[in-house]
C-alpha positions as a printed NumPy array, in Angstrom:
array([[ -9.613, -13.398,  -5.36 ],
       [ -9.991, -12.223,  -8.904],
       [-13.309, -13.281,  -9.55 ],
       [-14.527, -11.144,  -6.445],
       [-12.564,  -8.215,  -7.879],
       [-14.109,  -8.824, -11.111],
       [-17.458,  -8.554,  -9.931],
       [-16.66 ,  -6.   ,  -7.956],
       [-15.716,  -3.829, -11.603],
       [-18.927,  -5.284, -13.252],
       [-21.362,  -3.782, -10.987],
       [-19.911,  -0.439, -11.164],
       [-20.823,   2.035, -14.343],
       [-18.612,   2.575, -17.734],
       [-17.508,   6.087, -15.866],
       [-16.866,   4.498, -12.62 ],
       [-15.33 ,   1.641, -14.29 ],
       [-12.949,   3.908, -16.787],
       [-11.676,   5.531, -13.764],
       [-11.047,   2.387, -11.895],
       [ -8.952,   1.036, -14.62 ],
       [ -6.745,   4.107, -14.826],
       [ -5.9  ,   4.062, -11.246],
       [ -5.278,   0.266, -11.067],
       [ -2.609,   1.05 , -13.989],
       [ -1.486,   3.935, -11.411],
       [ -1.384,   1.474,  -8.76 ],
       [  0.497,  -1.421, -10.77 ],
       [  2.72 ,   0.985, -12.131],
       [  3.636,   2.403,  -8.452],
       [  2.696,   5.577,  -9.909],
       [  1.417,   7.116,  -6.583],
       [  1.702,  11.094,  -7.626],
       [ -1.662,  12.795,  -7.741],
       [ -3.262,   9.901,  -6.042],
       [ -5.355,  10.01 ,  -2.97 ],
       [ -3.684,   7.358,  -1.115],
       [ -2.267,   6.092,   2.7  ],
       [ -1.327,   3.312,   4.254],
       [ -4.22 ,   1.26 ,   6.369],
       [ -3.464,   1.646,  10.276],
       [ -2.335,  -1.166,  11.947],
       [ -1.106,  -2.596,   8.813],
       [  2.549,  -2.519,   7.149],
       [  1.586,  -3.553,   3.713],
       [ -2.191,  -2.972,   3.1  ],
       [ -2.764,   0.241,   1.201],
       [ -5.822,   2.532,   0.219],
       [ -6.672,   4.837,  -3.087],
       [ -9.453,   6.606,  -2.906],
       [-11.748,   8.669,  -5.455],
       [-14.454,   9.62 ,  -4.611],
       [-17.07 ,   7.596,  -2.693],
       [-14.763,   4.452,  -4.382],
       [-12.527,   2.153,  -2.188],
       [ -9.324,   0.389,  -4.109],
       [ -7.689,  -1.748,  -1.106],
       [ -4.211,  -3.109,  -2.31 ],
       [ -1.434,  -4.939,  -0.626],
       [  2.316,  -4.452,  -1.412],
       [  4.307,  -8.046,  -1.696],
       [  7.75 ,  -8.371,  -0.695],
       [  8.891,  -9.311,  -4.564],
       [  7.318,  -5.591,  -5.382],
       [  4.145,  -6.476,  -6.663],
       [  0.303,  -5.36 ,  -5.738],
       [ -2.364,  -7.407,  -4.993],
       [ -5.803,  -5.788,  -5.286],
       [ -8.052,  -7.16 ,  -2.448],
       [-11.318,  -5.294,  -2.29 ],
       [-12.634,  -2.836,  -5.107],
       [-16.112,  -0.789,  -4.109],
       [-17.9  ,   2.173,  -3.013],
       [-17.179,   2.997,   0.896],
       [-19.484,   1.865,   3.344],
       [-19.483,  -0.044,   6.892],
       [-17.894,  -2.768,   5.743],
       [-15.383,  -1.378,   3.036],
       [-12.284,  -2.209,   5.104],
       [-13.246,  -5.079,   6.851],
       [-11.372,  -7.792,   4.411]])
C-alpha cells in the first residue's frame, strides 16, 4: 500500500504536494478542525479530506491509527478502492 501512495505524491506538483503533506500531518494528528472532511457512506471507518480537486481516502483502525488508502485528484474512479 505505500508504494501506491507514494506514487500517488510523486506525480502530483511541489504545491500540490506541500499541501498534501500538511493535511496528512492533520490527518495523523486527528486534527480534523478546518478540514473539509466526512465519513464515506456505507462505510463505518473509511474517511474523506478533500481540497480542492484532491482526494485523501483514509481509514480509522480500532488501535486509533489512520491508514491512508488512495491519494489523487477526483475523478470516476477516485472512490472505488
Amino acid at each position: 500500500m505505500a508504494d501506491k501512495i507514494r506514487k500517488a505524491l510523486d506525480k502530483l506538483s511541489s504545491k500540490e504536494r506541500k499541501a498534501i503533506d500538511g493535511l496528512l500531518v492533520k490527518i495523523k494528528n486527528r486534527q480534523f478542525d478546518g478540514l473539509d472532511w466526512k465519513k464515506l457512506k456505507g462505510r463505518d471507518d473509511i474517511y474523506r479530506v478533500r481540497k480542492g480537486e484532491m482526494r485523501i481516502i483514509y481509514r480509522l483502525n480500532a488501535s486509533g491509527g489512520v491508514v491512508v488508502l488512495e491519494i489523487g485528484r477526483r475523478n470516476d474512479i477516485t472512490y472505488n478502492f
